[in-house]
C-alpha positions as CSV (number, residue, x, y, z in Angstrom):
1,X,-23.9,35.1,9.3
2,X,-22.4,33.3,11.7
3,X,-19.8,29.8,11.1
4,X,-21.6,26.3,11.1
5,X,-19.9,24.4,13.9
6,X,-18.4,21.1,13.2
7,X,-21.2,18.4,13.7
8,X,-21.4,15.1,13.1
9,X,-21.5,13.9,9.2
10,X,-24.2,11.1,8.3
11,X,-22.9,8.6,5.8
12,X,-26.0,8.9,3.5
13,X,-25.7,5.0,2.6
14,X,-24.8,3.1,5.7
15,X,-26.3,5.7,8.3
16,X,-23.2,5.3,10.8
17,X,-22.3,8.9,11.8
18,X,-18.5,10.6,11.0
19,X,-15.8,12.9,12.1
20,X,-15.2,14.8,9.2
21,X,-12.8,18.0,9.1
22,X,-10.5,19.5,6.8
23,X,-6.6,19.7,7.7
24,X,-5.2,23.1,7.9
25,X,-3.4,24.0,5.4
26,X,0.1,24.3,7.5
27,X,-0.3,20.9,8.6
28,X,-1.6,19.3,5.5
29,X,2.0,17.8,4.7
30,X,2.8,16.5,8.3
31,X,-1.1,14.7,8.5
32,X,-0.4,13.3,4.5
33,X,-3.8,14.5,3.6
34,X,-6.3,16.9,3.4
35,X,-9.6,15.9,5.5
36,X,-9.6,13.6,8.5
37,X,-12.4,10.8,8.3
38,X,-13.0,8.8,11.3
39,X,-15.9,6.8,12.4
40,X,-18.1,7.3,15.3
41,X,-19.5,3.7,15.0
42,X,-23.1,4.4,15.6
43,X,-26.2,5.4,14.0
44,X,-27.6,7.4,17.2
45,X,-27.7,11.0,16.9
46,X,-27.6,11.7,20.4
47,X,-24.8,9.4,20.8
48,X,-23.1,10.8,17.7
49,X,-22.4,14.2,19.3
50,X,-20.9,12.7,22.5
51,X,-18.1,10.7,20.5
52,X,-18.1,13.6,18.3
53,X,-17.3,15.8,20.7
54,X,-14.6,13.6,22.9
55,X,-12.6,13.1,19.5
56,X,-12.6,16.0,17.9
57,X,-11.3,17.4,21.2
58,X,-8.1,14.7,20.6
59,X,-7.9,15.5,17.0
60,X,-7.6,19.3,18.0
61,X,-4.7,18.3,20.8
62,X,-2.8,16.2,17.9
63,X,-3.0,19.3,15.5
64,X,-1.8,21.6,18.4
65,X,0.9,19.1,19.0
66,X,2.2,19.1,15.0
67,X,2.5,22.8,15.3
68,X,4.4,22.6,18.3
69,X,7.4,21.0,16.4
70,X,9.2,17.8,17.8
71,X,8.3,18.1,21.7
72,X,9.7,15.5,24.6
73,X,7.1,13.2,26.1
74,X,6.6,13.5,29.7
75,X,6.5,10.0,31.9
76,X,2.8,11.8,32.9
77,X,2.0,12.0,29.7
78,X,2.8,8.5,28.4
79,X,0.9,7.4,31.5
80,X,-2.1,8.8,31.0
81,X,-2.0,7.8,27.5
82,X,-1.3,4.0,28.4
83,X,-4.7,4.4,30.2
84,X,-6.4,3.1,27.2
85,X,-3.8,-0.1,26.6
86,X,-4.7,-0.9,30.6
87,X,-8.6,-1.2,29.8
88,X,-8.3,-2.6,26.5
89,X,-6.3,-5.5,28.5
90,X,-8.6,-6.1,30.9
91,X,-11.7,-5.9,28.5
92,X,-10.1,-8.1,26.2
93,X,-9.5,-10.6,28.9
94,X,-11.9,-10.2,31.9
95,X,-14.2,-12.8,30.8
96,X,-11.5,-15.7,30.8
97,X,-8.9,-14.3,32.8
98,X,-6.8,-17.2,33.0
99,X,-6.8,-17.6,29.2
100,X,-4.7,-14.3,29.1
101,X,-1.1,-16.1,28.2
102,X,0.4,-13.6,26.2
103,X,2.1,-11.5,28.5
104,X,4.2,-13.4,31.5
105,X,3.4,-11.5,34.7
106,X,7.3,-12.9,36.1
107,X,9.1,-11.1,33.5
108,X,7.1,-8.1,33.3
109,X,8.6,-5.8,35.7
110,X,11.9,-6.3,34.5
111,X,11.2,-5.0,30.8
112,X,13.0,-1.7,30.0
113,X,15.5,-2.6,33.2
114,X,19.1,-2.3,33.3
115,X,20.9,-4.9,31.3
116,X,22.4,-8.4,33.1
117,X,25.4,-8.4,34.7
118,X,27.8,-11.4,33.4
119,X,26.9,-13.0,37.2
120,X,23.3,-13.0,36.5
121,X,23.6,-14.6,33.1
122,X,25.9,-17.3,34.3
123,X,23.1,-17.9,36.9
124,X,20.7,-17.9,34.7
125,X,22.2,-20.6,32.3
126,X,23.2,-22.8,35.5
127,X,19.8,-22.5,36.2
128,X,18.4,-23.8,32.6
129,X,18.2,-27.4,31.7
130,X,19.8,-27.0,28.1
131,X,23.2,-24.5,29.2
132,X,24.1,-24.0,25.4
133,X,20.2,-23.0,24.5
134,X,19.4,-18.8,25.0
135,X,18.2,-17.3,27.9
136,X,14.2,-18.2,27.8
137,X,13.8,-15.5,29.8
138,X,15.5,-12.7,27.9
139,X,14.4,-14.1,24.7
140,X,10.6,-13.4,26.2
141,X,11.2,-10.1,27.7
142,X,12.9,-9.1,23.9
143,X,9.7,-10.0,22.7
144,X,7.5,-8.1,25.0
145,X,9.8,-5.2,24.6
146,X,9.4,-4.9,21.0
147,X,5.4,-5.5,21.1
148,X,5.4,-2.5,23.9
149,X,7.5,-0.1,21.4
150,X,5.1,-0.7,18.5
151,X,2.2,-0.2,20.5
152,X,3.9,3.2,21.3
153,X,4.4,4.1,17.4
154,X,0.6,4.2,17.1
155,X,0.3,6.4,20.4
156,X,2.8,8.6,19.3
157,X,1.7,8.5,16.0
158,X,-2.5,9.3,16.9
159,X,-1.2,11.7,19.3
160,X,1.4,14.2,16.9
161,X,4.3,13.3,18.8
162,X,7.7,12.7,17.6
163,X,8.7,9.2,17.1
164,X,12.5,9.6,18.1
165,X,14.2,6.9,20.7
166,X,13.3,9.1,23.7
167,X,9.7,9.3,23.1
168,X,9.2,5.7,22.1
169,X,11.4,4.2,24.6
170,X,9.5,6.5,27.5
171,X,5.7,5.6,25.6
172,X,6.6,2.0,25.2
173,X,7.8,1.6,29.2
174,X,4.4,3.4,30.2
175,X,2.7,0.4,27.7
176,X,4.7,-1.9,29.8
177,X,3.5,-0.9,32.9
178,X,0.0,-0.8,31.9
179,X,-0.3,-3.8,30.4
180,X,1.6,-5.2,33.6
181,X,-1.3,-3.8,36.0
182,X,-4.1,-5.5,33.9
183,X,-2.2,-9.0,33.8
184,X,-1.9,-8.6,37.7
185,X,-5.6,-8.0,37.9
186,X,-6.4,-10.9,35.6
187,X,-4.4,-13.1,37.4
188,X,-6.5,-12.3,40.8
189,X,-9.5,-12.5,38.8
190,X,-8.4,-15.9,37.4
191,X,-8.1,-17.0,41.1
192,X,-11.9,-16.0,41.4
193,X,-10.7,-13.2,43.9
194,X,-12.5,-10.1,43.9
195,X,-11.5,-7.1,42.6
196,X,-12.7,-3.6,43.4
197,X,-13.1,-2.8,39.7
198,X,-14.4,-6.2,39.0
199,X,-16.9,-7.6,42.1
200,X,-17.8,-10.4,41.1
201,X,-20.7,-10.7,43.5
202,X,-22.5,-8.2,41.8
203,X,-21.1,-8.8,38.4
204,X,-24.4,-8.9,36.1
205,X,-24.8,-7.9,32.3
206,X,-27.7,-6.6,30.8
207,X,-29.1,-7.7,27.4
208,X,-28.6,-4.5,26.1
209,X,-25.5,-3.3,28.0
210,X,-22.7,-2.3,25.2
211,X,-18.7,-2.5,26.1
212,X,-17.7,1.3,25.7
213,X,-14.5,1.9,24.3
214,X,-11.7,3.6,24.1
215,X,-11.0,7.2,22.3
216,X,-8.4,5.6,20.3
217,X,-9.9,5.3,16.4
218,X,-11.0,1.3,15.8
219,X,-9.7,-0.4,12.7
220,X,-12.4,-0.6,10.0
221,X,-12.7,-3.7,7.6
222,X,-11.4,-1.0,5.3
223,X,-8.8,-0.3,6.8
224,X,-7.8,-4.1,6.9
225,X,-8.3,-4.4,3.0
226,X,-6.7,-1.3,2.0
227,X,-3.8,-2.8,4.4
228,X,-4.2,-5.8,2.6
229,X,-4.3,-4.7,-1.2
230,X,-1.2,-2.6,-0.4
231,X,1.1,-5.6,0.7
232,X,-0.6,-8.1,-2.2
233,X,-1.2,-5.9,-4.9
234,X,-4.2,-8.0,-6.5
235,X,-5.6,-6.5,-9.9
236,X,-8.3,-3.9,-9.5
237,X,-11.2,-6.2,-10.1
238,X,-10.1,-8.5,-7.1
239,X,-10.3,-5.3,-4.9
240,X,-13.4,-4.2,-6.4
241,X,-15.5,-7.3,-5.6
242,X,-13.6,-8.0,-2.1
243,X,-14.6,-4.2,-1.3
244,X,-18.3,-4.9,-2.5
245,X,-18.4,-7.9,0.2
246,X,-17.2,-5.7,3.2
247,X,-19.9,-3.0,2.6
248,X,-22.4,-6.3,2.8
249,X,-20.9,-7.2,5.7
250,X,-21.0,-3.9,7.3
251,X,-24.4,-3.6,6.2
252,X,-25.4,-6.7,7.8
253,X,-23.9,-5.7,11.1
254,X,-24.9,-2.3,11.6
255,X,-21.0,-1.2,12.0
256,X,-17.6,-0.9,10.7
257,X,-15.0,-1.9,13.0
258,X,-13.6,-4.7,12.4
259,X,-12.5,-4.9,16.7
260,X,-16.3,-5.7,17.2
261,X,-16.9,-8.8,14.8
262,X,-17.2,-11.9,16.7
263,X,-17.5,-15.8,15.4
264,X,-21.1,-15.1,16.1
265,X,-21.3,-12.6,13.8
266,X,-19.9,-14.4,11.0
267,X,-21.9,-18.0,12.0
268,X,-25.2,-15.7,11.6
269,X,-24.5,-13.6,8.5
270,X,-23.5,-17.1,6.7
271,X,-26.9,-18.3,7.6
272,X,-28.4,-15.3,6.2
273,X,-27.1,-15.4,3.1
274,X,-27.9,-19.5,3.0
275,X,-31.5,-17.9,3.6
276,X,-31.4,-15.9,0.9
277,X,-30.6,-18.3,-1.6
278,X,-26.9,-18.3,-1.9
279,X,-25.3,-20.8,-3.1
280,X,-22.8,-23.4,-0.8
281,X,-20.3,-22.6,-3.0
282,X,-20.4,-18.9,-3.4
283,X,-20.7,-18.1,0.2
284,X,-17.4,-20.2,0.9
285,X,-15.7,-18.4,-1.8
286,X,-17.2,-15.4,-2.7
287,X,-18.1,-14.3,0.6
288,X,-16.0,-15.8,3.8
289,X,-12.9,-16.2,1.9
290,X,-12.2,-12.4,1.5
291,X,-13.7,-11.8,4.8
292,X,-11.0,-14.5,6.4
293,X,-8.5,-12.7,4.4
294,X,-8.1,-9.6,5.5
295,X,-9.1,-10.7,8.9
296,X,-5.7,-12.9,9.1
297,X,-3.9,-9.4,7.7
298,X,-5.6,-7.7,10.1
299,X,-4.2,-10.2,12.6
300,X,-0.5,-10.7,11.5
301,X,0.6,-6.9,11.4
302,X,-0.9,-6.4,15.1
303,X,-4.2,-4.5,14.4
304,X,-6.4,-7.5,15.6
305,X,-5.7,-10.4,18.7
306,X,-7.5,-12.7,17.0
307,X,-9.3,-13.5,13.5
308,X,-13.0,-14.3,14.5
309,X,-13.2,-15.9,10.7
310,X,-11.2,-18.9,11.3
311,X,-13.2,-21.9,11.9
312,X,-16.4,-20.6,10.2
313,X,-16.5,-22.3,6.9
314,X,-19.5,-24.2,4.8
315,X,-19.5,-27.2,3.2
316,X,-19.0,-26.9,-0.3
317,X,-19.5,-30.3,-2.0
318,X,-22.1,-29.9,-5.0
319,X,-25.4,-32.0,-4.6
320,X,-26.1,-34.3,-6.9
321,X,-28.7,-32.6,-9.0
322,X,-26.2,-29.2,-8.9
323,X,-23.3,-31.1,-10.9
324,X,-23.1,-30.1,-14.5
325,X,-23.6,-32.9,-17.0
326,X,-22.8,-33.6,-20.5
327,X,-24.6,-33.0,-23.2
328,X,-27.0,-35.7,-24.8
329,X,-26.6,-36.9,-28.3
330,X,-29.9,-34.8,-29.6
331,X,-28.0,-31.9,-28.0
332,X,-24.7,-32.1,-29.5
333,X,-26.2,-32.5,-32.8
334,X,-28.3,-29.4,-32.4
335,X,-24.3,-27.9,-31.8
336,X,-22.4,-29.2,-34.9
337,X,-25.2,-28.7,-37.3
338,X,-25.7,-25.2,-36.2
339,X,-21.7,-24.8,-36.6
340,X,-21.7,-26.3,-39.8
341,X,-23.8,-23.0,-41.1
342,X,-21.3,-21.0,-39.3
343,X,-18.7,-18.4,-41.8
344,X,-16.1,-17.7,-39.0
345,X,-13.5,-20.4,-38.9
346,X,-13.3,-20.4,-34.8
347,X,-17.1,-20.8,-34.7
348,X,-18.0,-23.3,-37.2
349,X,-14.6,-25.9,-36.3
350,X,-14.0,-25.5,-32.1
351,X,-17.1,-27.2,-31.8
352,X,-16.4,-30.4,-33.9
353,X,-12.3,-30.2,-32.7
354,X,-13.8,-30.3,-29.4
355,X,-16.3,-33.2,-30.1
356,X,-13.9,-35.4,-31.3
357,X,-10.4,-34.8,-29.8
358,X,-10.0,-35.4,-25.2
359,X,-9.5,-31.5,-25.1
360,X,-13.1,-30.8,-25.1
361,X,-13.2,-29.9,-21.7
362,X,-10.7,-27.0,-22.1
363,X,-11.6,-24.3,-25.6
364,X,-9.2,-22.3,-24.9
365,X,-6.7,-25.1,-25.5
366,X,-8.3,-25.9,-29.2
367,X,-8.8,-22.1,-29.9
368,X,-4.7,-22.1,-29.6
369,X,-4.3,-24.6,-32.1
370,X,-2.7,-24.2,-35.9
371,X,-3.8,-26.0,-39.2
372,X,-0.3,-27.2,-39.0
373,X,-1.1,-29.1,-35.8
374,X,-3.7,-31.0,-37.5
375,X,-1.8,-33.8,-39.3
376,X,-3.3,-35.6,-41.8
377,X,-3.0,-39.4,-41.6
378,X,-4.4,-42.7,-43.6
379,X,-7.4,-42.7,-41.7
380,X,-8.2,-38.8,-41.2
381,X,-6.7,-36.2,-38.8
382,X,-5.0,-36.1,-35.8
383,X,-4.7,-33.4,-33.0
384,X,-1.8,-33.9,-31.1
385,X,-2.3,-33.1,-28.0
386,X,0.8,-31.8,-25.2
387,X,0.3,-32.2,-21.8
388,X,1.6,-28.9,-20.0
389,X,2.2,-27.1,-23.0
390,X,2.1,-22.9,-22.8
391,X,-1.1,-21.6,-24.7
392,X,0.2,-18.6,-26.9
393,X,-1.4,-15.6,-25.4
394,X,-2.2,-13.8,-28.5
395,X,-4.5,-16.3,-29.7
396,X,-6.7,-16.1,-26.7
């Protein structure tokens, strides 16, 4: 009988299609686990295969690479990996070209150079209006540096290379360079000249036309809360419900990766859920906030360039008719009298405590309390009442 091929794996509740094959055994402790699970970010079966296909083939060449043992990148190599950092630029970008301020075309050949000679820095500081304030420019091209060599751990990393100075240093000046090319071309395109990957002229979009993307695995809104739950450490019932809103959300979009969510997105899933009868509050809290959360994670340790949450909020303030009122008098008799019948001490006195002391608004606080706090005085009893005083825990 001959061995079922590996094939694309159906997620039987969202219907998006997976990469799903077990490590080998001899590499199980290098990978840190024993299947790979990545997501092919679409529900077509024909279109399933293709991605299938293109990354298993990358997952095979990272395997091969792990049993190879520590090996030296080649500058060819880190090129042709750097390919995908060149497109993601200019994709990310090529709408509003001249919004692209993050990396400084004047400073970017010179990353990875030779360091300053003591006549160049003296220039430089004659140069610069403040002479006791750091080098602007070095302090930028420190910061570009160290953005291009953490983009390279990831290469490295999704490629089963070693992570040793050599590699990252030659991966992180092939980033360099890439990203370089792409701010060049922006800057043309920001001019409004045409480009011979980008003719304007002819430049049309169809309804229907989808960006394609790169091999490289996307970052899933699970990914960002596992991220997230890691660094914060909420309790398990924070995770639980937080987990419960992403799988809505993903629902609701048709997809997983988080790269792909747009303002848009959010603006018409918060509509939705006003449609279904949501409340204000609820969808603020409940819904948005976690969403925001992990999106601003997602953002501050590099895996996203922007958080498409922030901005999209709802307006929270309870209508009148929603506000919660007090009880009548008819009410609050119906309370006491019904207590009065009651055995168990907590039952039949937190109700009157709490009808005639200011802490009625807060039980817990009159749960808390001792027959010794109840004084009695000339005229009846008295509750003493703290402000800011520690509710023993036992007693709740």
């Amino acid at each position: 009988m001959p061995l079922a091929m590996s094939r694309p794996w159906k997620h039987p509740k969202t219907g998006i299609y997976q990469l799903r094959k077990v490590v080998p055994d001899d590499l199980r402790k290098l990978v840190g686990k024993r299947e790979e699970k990545v997501s092919l970010q679409t529900r077509d079966p024909a279109e399933a295969k293709v991605r299938h296909s293109k990354m298993l083939a990358e997952l095979e060449a990272r395997w091969a690479n792990l049993r190879a043992g520590p090996k030296l990148l080649t500058e060819r190599e880190a090129h042709q990996l750097a390919v995908v950092s060149y497109e993601r630029w200019l994709e990310q970008h090529r709408d509003n070209p001249s919004q692209q301020t993050g990396w400084d075309v004047e400073v970017g050949d010179r990353l990875f150079g030779p360091p300053q000679t003591r006549e160049e820095k003296d220039a430089a500081r004659a140069q610069s209006v403040d002479v006791f304030s750091p080098e602007p420019e070095l302090y930028k091209i420190a910061q570009m540096e160290q953005a291009c060599f953490e983009a390279a751990d990831g290469y490295l990393s999704a490629h089963g290379f070693s992570k040793d100075w050599q590699n990252r240093r030659t991966m992180a000046r092939a980033v360099g360079a890439a990203i370089q090319r792409a701010s060049l071309v922006l800057a043309k395109l920001a001019k409004g000249e045409t480009v011979p990957a980008f003719p304007f002229p002819n430049l049309s979009v169809s309804p229907g036309a989808s960006v394609a993307r790169s091999p490289e695995r996307a970052v899933t809104f699970q990914d960002l809360l596992d991220g997230w739950a890691a660094e914060r450490r909420p309790v398990a019932k924070t995770v639980y419900e937080w987990s419960r809103v992403i799988r809505e959300l993903e629902k609701y979009l048709g997809h997983t990766d988080a790269h792909r969510l747009t303002a848009d997105n959010l603006v018409d899933w918060k509509r939705a859920l006003v449609a279904a009868g949501l409340r204000a509050k609820t969808i603020q809290g409940s819904k948005l906030s976690p969403v925001r959360a992990i999106l601003q994670w997602g953002l501050q340790n590099k895996l996203l360039s922007s958080n498409a949450a922030e901005g999209v909020s709802l307006d929270v303030k309870a209508k009148q008719g929603e506000r919660k009122r007090s009880f009548t008098d008819e009410e609050a008799k119906i309370i006491l009298r019904a207590a009065c019948s009651e055995n168990d001490p907590v039952k039949r006195w937190v109700p009157w405590v709490g009808a005639y002391s200011p802490i009625h608004k807060k039980q817990q606080e009159s749960t808390a309390l001792f027959a010794s706090d109840f004084p009695e005085q000339v005229n009846g009893v008295a509750v003493p009442i703290q402000a800011g005083a520690e509710l023993p825990n036992n007693l709740m």
